[in-house]
C-alpha positions as CSV (number, residue, x, y, z in Angstrom):
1,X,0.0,0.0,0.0
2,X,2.7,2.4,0.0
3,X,4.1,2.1,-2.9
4,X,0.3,2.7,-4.3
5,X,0.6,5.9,-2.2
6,X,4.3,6.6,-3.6
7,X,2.9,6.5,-6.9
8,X,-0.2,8.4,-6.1
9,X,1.8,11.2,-5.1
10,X,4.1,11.0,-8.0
11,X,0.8,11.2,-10.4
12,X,-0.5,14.5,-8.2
13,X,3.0,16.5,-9.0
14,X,2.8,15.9,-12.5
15,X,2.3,19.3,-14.1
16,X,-0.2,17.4,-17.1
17,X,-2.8,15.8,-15.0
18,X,-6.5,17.6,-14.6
19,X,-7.7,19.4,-12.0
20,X,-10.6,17.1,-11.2
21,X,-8.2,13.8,-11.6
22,X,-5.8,15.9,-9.4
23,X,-8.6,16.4,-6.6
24,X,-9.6,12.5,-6.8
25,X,-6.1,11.1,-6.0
26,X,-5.8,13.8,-3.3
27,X,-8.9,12.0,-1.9
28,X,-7.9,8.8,-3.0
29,X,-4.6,9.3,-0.5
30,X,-6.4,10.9,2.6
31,X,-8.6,7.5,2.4
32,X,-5.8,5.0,2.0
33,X,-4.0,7.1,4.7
34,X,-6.7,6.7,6.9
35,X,-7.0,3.2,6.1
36,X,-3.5,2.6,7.2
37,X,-4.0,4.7,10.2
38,X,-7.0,2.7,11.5
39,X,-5.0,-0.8,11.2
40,X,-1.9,0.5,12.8
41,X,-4.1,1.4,16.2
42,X,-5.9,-1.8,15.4
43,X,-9.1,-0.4,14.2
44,X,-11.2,-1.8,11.3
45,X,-10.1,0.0,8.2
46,X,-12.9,2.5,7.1
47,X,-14.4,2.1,10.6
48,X,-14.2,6.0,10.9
49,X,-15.4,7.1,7.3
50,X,-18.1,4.2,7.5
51,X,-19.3,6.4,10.6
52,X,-19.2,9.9,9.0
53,X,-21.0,8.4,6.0
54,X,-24.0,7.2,8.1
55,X,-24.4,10.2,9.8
56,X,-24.0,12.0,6.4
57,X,-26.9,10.0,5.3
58,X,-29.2,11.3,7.7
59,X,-28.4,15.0,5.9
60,X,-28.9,14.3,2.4
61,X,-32.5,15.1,2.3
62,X,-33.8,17.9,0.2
63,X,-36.2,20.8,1.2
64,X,-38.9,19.2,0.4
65,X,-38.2,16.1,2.6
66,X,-37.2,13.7,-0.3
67,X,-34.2,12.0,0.1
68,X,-30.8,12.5,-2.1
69,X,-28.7,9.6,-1.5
């Protein structure tokens, strides 16, 4: 895994690459950095951003009370 991080970062210095393909690997890191985070204190990876995106879940509902996601 970080090698794929390595190269990750290689492919976000690279003058030719998008904006929006730029953004993605930036996110792409911040995730498998928090993966690695959770399994060095033991943790489930994505035990953290599996949380946040449940309580997200409750917040995407539109004005008119229909849900988004």
């Amino acid at each position: 895994m970080l090698s794929m991080l390595r190269l990750i970062d290689e492919k976000i210095r690279l003058a030719a690459i998008e904006t929006r393909h730029r953004d993605a690997l930036i996110r792409l890191r911040v995730i498998l950095e928090s993966d690695l985070n959770d399994l060095r204190l033991g943790r489930p990876a994505g035990e953290q951003r599996n949380n946040h995106d449940k309580a997200a879940g409750n917040a995407n509902v539109t004005s008119k009370g229909k849900s988004t996601g």
